[in-house]
C-alpha positions as CSV (number, residue, x, y, z in Angstrom):
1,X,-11.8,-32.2,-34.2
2,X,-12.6,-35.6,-35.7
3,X,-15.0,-38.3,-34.1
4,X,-12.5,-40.6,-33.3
5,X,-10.1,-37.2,-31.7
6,X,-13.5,-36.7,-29.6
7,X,-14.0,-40.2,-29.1
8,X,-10.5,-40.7,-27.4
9,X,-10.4,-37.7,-25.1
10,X,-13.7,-38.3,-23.4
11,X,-12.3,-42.0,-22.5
12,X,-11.8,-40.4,-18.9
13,X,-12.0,-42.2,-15.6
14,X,-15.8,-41.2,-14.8
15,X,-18.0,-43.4,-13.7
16,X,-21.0,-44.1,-15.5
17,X,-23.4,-42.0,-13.3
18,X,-21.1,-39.2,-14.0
19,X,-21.2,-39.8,-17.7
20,X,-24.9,-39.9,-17.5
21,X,-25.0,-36.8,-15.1
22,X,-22.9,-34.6,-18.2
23,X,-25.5,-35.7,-20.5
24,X,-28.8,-34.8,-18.4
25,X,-27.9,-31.9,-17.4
26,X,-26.5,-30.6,-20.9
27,X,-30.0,-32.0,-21.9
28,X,-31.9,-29.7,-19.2
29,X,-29.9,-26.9,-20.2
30,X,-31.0,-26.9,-24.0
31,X,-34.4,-27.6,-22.9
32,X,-34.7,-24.9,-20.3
33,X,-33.5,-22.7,-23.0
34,X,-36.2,-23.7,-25.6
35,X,-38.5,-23.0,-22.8
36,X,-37.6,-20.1,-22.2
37,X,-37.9,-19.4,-25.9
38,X,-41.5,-20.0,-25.9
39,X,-42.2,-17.9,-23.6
40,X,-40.1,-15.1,-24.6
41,X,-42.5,-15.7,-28.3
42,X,-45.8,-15.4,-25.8
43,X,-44.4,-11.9,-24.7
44,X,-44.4,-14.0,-20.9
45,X,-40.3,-12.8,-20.6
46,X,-40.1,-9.3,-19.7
47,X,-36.1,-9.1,-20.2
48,X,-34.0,-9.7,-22.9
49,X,-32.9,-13.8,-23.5
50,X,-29.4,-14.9,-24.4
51,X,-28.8,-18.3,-25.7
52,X,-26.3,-20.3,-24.7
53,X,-27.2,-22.7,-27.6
54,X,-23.8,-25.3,-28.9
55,X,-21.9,-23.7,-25.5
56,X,-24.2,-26.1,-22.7
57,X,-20.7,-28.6,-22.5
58,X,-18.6,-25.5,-21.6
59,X,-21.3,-24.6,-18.5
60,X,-22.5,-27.8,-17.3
61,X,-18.7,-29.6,-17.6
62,X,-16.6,-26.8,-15.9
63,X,-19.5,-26.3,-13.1
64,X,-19.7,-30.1,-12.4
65,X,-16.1,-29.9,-11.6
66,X,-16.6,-28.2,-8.3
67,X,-17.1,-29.3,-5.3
68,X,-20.6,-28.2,-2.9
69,X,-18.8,-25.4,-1.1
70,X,-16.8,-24.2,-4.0
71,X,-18.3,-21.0,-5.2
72,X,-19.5,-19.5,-8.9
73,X,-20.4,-16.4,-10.8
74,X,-22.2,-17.4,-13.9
75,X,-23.0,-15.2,-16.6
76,X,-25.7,-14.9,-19.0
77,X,-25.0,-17.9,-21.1
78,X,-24.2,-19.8,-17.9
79,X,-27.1,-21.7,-17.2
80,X,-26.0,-25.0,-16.9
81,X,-23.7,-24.0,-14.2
82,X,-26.6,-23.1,-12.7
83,X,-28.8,-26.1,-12.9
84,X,-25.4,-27.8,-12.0
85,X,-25.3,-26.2,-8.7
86,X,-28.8,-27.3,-8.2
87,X,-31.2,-24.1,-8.9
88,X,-34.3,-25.3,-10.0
89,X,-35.6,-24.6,-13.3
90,X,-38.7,-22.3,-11.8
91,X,-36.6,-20.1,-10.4
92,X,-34.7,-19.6,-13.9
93,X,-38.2,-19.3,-15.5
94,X,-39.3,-16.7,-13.0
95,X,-36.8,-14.6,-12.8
96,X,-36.9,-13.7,-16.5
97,X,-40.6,-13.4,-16.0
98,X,-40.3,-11.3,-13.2
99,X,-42.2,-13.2,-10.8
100,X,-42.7,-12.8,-7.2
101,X,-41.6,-16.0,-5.9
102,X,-38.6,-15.4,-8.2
103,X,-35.1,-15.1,-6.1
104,X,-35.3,-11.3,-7.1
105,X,-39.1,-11.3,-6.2
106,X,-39.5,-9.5,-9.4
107,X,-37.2,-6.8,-9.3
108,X,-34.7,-8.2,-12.0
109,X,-36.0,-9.8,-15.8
110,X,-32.9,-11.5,-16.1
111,X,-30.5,-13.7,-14.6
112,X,-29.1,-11.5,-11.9
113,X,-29.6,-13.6,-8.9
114,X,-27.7,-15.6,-6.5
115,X,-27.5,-17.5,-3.4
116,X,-25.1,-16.7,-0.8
117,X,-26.0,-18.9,2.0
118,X,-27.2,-22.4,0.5
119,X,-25.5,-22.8,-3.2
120,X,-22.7,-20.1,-2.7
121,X,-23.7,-18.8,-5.7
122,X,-22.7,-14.7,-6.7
123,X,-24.7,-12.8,-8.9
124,X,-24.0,-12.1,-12.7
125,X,-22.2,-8.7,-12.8
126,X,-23.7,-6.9,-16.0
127,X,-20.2,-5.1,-16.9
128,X,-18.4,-7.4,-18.3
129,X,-15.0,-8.4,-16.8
130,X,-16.1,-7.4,-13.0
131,X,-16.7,-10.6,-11.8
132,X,-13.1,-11.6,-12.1
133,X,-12.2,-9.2,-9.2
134,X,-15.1,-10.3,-7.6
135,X,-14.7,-13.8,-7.7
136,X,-10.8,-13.1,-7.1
137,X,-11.5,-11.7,-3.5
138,X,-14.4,-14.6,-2.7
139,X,-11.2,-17.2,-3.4
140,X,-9.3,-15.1,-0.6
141,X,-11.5,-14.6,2.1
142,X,-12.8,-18.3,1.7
143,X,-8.4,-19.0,2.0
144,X,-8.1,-16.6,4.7
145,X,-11.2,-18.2,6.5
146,X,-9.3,-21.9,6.5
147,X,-12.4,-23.0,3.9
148,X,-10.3,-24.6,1.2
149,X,-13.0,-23.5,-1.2
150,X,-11.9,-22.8,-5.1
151,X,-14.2,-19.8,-6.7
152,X,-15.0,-19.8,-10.4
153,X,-16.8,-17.4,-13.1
154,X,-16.8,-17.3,-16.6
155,X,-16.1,-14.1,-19.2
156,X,-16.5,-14.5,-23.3
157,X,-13.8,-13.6,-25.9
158,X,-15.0,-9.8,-26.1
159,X,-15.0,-9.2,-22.0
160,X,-11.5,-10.9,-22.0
161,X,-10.5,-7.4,-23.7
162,X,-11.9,-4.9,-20.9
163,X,-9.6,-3.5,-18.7
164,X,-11.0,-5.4,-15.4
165,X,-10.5,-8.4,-17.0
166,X,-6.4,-7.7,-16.5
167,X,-6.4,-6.1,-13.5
168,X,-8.7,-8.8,-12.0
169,X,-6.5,-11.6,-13.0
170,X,-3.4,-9.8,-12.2
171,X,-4.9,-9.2,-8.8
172,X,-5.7,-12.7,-8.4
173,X,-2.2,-14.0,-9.7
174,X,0.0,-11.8,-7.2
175,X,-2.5,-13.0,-4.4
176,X,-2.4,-16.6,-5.5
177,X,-5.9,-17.1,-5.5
178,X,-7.7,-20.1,-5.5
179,X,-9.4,-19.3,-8.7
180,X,-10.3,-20.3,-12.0
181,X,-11.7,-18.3,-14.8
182,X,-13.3,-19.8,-17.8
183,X,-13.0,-18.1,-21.2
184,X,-15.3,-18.8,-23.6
185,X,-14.0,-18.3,-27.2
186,X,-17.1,-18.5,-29.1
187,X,-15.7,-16.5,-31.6
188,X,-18.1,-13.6,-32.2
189,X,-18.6,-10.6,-29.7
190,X,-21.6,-9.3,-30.3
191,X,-20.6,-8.7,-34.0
192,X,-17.3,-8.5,-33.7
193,X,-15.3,-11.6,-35.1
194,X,-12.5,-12.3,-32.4
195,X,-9.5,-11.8,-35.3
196,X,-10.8,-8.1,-35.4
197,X,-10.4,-7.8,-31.2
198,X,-7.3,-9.8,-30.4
199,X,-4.2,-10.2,-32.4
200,X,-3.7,-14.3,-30.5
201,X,-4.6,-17.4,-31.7
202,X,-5.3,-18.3,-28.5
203,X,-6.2,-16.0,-25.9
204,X,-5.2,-18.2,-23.1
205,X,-1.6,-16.7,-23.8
206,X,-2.9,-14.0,-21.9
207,X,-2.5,-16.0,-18.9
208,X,1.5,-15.4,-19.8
209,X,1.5,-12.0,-18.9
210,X,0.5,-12.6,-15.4
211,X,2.6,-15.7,-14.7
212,X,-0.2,-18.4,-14.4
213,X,-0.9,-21.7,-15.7
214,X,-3.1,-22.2,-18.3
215,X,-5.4,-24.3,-21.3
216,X,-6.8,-24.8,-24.1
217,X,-10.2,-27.0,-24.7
218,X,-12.4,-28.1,-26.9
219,X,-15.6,-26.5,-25.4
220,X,-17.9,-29.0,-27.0
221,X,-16.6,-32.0,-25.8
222,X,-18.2,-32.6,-22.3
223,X,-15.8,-34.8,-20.6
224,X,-12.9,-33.2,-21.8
225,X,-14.0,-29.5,-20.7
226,X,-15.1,-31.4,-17.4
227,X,-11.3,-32.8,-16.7
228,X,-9.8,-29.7,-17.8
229,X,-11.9,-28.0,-14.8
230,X,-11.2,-30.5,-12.4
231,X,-7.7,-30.6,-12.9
232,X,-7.4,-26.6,-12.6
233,X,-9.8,-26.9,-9.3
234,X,-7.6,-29.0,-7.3
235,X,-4.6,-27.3,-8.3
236,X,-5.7,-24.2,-7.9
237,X,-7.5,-25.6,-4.2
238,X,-3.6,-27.2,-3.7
239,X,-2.5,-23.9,-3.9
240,X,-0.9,-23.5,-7.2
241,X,-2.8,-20.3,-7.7
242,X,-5.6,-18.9,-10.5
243,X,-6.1,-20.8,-13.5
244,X,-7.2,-19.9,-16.8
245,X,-9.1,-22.1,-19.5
246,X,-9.6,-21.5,-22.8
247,X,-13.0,-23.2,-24.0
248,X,-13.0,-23.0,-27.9
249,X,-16.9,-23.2,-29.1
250,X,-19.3,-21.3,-31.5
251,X,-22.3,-18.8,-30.6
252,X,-24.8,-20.6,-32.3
253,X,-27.3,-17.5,-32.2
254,X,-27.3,-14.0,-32.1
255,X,-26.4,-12.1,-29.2
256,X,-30.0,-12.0,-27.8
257,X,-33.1,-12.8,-29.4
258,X,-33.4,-9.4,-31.2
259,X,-30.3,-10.9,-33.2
260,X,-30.5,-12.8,-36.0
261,X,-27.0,-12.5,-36.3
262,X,-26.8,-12.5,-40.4
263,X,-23.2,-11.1,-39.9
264,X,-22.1,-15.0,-39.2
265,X,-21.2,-16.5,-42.8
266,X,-23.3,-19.6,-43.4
267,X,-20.6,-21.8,-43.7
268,X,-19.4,-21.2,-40.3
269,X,-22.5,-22.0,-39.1
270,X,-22.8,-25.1,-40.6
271,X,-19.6,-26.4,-39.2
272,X,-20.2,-25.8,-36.1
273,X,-23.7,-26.5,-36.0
274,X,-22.2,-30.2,-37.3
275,X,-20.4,-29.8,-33.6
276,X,-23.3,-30.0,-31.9
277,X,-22.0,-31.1,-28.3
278,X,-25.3,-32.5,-27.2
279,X,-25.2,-34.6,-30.4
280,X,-21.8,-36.1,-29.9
281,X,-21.7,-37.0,-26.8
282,X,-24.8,-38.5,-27.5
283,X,-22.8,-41.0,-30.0
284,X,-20.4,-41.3,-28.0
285,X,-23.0,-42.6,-25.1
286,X,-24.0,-45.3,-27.4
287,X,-21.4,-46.2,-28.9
288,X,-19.6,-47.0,-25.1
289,X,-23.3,-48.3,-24.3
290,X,-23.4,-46.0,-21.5
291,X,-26.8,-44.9,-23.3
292,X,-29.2,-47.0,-24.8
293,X,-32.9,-45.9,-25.9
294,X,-34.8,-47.5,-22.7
295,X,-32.4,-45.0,-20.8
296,X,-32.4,-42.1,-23.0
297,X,-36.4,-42.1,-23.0
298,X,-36.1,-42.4,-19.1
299,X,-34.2,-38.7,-19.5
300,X,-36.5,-37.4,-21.7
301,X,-39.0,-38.5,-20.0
302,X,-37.6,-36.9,-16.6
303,X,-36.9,-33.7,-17.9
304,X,-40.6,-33.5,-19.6
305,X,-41.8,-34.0,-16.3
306,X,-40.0,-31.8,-14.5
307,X,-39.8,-28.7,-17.0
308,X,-44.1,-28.7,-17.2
309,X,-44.1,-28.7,-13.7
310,X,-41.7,-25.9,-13.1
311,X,-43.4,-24.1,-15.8
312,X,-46.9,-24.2,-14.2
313,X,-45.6,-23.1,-10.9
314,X,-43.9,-20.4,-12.6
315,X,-46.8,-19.0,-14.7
316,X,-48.8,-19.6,-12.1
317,X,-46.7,-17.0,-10.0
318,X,-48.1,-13.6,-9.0
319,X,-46.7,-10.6,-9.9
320,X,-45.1,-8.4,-7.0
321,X,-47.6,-6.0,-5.8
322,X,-47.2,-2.6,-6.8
323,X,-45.8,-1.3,-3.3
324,X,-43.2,-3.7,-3.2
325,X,-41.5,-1.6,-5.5
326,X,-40.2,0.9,-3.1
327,X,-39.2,-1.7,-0.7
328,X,-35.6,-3.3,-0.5
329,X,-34.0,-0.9,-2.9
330,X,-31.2,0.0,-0.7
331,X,-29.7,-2.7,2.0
332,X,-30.3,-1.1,5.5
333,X,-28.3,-3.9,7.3
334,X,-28.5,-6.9,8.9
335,X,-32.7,-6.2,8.1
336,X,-31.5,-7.1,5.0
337,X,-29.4,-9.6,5.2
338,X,-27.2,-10.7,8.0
339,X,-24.1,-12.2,6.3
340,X,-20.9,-13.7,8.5
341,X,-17.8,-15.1,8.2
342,X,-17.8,-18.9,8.8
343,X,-14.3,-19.3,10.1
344,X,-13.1,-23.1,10.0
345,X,-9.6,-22.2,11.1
346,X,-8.7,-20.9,14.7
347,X,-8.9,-17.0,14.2
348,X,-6.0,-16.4,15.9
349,X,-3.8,-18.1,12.9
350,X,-4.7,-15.1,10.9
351,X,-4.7,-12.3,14.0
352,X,-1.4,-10.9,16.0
353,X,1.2,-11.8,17.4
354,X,0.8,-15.5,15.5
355,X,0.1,-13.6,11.8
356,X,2.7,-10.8,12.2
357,X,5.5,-10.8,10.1
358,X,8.2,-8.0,10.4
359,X,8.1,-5.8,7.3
360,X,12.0,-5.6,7.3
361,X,14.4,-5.9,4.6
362,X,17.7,-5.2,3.8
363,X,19.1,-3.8,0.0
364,X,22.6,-3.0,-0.6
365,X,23.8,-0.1,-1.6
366,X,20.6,1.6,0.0
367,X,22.1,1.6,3.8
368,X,20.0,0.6,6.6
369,X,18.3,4.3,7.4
370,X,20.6,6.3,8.9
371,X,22.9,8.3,7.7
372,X,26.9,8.6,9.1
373,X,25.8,11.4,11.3
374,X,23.1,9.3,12.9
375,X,20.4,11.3,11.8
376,X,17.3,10.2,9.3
377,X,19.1,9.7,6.0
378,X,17.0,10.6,2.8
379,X,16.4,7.5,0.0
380,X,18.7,7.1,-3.0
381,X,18.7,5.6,-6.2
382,X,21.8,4.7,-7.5
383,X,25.0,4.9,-6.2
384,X,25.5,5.6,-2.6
385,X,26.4,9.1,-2.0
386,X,29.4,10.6,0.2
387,X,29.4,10.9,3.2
388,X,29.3,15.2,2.9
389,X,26.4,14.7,0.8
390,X,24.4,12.7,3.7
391,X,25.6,16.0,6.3
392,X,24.5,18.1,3.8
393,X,20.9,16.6,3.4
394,X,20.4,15.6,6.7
395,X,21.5,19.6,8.0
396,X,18.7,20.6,5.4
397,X,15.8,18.0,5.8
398,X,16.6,18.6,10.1
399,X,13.8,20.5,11.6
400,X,15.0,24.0,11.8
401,X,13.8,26.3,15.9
402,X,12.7,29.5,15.3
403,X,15.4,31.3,17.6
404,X,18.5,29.6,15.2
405,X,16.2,30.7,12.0
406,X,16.3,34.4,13.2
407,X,19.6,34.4,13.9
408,X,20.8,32.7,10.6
409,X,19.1,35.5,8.8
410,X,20.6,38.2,10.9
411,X,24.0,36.8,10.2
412,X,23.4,36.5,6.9
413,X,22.2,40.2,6.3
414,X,25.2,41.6,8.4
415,X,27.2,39.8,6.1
416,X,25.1,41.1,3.1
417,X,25.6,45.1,4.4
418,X,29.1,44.5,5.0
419,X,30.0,43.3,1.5
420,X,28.1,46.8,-0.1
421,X,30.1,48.8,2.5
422,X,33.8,47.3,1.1
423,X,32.2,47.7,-2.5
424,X,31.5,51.2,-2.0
425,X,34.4,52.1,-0.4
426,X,36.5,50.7,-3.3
């Protein structure tokens, strides 16, 4: 996409808070990242590290599109949505560290935490796909609870080929969830170029199959993937059902740090790397003078700040104690954690006699249950039968006493002896 084709679709109607609030928090992603980086390099990051790096518009705009009691599932390279929601960098720093004071208290070196009660956030799911049930049955309960919430997760061109990835979304399109799934075309899975893995040009035609709405956007232009989001949120919270989005970007680096990922041609990488979203947003800023250098140092200066403190708090975290280790490995209960439904409907909207709704229905050709006789007729396909037909079944399917059984055999053996007596008297 050209500058001016950029240029034009972020001329949205945000005010210019919001516009600054893309750019800071796209800003705290990358910088979070390179963190992170650093410390992986000083062996302080006892997990792997996945780089969301040219993909911070597709987290941070989708994520700012919700709404406080909305929920999310991010995945690995989700961490703007994160920092959207408002997790603090420390706890993203000590998690991967496997600090104590992390959200995990050590027990994960990734980012496989959430927060159920405060940011409504659900943990990453490290099988790919699995969150889209997950996230599917969050949208229900929250409908079924009278919360009006909208649940949202995100799943990469590769997981958009596992076989939860269908039957979540079909799931959530028969149930009409409130939910919205983000699919991250970045191009490569792992190694895998996405030509080699899907035979679409764009794989939010999958939504076809299951009879939802869909689109396609340019991942690295903020504003636009923002809209996008909001738009599918508030149809999908008006009850339109899930919604699927297409974000088109580039993985910028390998698939961890152990990846150099030399298998991307050079070329490609320079194109994209031209795209920077960060960067062109940046322009566009300025160019709108939404951004000028007095309050682009003020950012800088912000995040600075705030990422050398949360640093020193999280180095400065103890690791768990060795006993801790056999602690909290199972959940015994509500010792654990006490979790309840918040209902904001009257309850007995959703119980009997108000909620029940006969499961009767009528198709012809199929009769109503009965047979001609009055007895239980059997199902058919097809045609109806006769009439002798439906005797005939129902006289066989009938329970059958023991006394008539007997007799029915004896009959029939009399009858059997007196046949070989005629034939051996002829």
């Amino acid at each position: 996409m050209s500058g001016a084709a950029i240029g034009a679709s972020m001329k949205k109607d945000l005010t210019r808070q919001q516009y600054l609030d893309l750019y800071y928090y796209m800003r705290l992603n990358r910088a979070v990242e390179d963190t992170m980086v650093k410390l992986f390099r000083q062996n302080k990051i006892v997990g792997g590290l996945y780089s969301s790096l040219g993909q911070e518009g597709i987290s941070v705009g989708s994520a700012y599109a919700l709404e406080k009691k909305d929920w999310l599932a991010p995945m690995i390279r989700n961490i703007g949505a994160l920092l959207v929601k408002g997790v603090p960098p420390r706890d993203i720093f000590m998690q991967h560290m496997a600090k104590y004071d992390s959200p995990t208290k050590g027990k994960d070196g990734t980012s496989h935490f959430g927060d159920l009660d405060n940011l409504h956030i659900v943990s990453p799911i490290s099988m790919l796909g699995d969150l889209i049930p997950v996230m599917a049955g969050v949208a229900i309960a929250g409908r079924y609870l009278g919360q009006k919430i909208v649940a949202m997760t995100w799943i990469g061109d590769g997981g958009s080929s596992t076989g939860v990835f269908h039957e979540g979304l079909n799931f959530a399109a028969t149930q009409k969830a409130p939910f919205v799934l983000i699919l991250e075309n970045n191009l490569w899975a792992y190694s895998t170029p996405v030509r080699r893995q899907v035979p679409l040009e764009n794989l939010a035609d999958r939504a076809k199959a299951y009879g939802i709405a869909s689109y396609i956007v340019d991942g690295n232009d903020v504003v636009a993937m923002y809209k996008t989001a909001k738009e599918a949120v508030d149809r999908a919270r008006a009850g339109e059902g899930p919604i699927l989005i297409e974000a088109k970007s580039f993985r910028r680096m390998g698939h961890a740090q152990h990846d150099p990922a030399e298998y991307v041609p050079k070329e490609m990488r320079a194109h994209w790397e031209a795209r920077d979203p960060i960067l062109l947003y940046e322009k566009y800023l300025t160019s709108e003078k939404l951004l000028d250098a007095k309050s682009k140092k003020e950012i800088d200066d912000k995040i600075e700040a705030l990422l050398q403190k949360e640093r020193d708090f999280a180095e400065n975290s103890p690791m768990p104690p060795a006993e801790f280790a056999a602690e909290g490995v199972y959940c015994t209960g509500d010792d654990c954690h006490k979790v309840q439904p918040k209902w904001e409907r009257d309850k007995r909207e959703v119980m009997p006699p108000k909620s029940s709704v006969p499961a009767v229905w009528t198709v012809e050709g199929f009769g109503a249950g009965k047979g001609s006789s009055g007895g239980i007729a059997p199902i058919h396909f097809g045609d109806t039968p006769a009439a002798t037909e439906k005797n005939e079944n129902e006289e066989r399917l009938a329970p059958k006493s023991p006394t008539k059984t007997i007799a029915k055999k004896k009959s029939a053996k009399a009858a059997t002896v007196g046949a070989g007596s005629r034939k051996a008297r002829r």
